[in-house]
N, C-alpha and C positions, 0 to 999 in steps of 0.2 A: 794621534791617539792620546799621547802625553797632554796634546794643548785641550783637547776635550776633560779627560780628566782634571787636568786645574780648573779647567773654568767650572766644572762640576762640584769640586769641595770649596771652591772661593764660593760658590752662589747658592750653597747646601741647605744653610740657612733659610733661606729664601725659601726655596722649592721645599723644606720641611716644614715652613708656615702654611702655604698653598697647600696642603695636602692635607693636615691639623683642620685647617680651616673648612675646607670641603665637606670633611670629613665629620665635623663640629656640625654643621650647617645642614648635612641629611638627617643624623642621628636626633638631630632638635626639631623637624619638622612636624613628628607624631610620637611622642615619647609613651612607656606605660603611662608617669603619671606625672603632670605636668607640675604641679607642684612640688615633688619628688626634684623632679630636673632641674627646677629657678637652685633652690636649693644647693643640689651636689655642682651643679653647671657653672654659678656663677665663681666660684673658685678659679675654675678653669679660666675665666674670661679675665678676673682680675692679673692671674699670672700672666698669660698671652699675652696683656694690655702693657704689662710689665717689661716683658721681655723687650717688647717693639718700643716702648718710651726709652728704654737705656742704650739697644744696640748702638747706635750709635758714639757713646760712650766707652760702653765695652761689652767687646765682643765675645763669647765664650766660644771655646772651640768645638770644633762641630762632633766631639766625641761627649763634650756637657750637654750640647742641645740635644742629643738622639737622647742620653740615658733621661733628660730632664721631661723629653716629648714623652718619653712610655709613661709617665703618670697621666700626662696629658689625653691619649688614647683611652687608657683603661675607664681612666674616673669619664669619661663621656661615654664611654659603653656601658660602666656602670650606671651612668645618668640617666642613659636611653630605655634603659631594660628595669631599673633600681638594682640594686647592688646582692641583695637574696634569691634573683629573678635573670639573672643573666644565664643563657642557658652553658653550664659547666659540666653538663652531666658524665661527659668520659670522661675527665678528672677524677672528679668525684665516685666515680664509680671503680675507675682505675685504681687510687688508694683506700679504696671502700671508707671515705671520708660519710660524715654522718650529718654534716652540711656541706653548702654551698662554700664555697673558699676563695672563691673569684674575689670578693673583700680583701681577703689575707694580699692576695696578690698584688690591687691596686695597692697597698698599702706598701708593701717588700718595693715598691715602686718609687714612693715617695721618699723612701730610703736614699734612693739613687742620685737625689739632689746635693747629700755630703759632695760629694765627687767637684760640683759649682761649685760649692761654696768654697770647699779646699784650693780650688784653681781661683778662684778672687782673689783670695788673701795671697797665694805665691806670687801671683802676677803683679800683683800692686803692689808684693814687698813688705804688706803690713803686717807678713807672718813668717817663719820659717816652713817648710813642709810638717817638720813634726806636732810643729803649733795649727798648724792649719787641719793638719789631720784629725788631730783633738776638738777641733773647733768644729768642723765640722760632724764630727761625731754628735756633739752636744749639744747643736744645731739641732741636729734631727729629732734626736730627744725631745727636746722644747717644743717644738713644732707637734712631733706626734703626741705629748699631753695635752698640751693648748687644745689641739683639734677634738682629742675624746673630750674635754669639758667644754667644748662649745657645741659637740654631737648631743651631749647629755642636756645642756641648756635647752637647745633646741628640740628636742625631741619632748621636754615634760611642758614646755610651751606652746606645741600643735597639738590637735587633735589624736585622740590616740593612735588611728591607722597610719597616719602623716608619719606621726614623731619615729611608727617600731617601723615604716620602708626608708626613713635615715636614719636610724640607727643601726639598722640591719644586723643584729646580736642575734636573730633568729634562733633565740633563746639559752644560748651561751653566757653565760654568768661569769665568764672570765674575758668576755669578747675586747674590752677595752683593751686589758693587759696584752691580749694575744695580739690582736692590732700592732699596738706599740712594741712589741717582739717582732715582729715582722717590718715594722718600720727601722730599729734598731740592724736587724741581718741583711737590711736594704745598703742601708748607709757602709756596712764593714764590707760588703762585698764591693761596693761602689769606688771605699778609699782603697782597698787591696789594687781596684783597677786604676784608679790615681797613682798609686809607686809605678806599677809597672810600666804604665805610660811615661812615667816623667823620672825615671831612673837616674838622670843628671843630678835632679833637687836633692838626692843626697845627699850628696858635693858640699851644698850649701848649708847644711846644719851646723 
């Protein structure tokens, strides 16, 4: 039972691509809106592409790959349905929310990448955990503004229906900020689970 389990978290990796992958490949077969999907979709394929050019390099532990996969998930479900159109309704109806939030979530998702990024820099030493924590903190930040002015680019650049199913503000006038709040409680829940996992690296401050 022990030899099953190693050979299960050594090849996790693996079997979490295979699954991603499948999983990437029905949802892209018939999407709402195909132009919608090139769009939110290819994100997803340049990261994947990403992940599999460096493993080899370096490997991130298979507690970086799961929280790094759930954005990976969500924004393909997002892709499949467009991101105002996913059906959320017991959520939504549950916090008597007054839109769709499934957005919020992918987002609170992307957050979860601090968690890499802090585990690179410890592992390669270019950082302390404190430093790295930081880093990736601001990390995310970066990332989740970049993305609202490349959402905003893009959207006054398509066609009108194109541009408001990605940007999907579903008429929220604060939707960027709130985005990037969500991407922000992404990353702090993300590095809270970086200490506790790695409780030694205090040591080394």
């Amino acid at each position: 039972m022990r030899e099953i389990a190693t050979t299960f978290f050594r090849f996790y990796p693996y079997f979490l691509a295979a699954i991603f992958l499948a999983f990437f490949i029905v949802l892209g077969i018939h999407p709402h809106d195909r132009v919608d999907w090139i769009a939110e979709d290819t994100p997803i394929l340049i990261v994947f592409a990403l992940f599999i050019a460096t493993f080899k390099k370096f490997r991130f532990s298979n507690t970086a790959y799961t929280l790094m996969s759930l954005w990976m998930f969500l924004h393909t479900v997002g892709g499949y349905y467009t991101f105002a159109n996913v059906p959320f309704d017991f959520i939504t109806d549950l916090f008597d929310f007054q839109r769709n939030n499934f957005d919020r979530l992918a987002h609170f998702s992307i957050g979860l990448y601090a968690y890499a990024a802090a585990e690179l820099l410890t592992r390669k030493k270019w950082a302390t955990p404190l430093l790295a924590t930081i880093f990736g903190l601001f990390f995310i930040l970066s990332v989740a503004s970049l993305y609202e002015i490349f959402e905003w680019i893009y959207a006054v650049n398509m066609n009108p229906e194109a541009g408001l199913e990605f940007l999907g503000s579903q008429g929220d006038i604060w939707d960027a900020q709130k985005d990037m709040l969500s991407d922000a409680i992404g990353a702090v829940v993300s590095l809270v689970i970086f200490w506790m996992k790695r409780r030694d690296l205090h040591k080394r401050d």
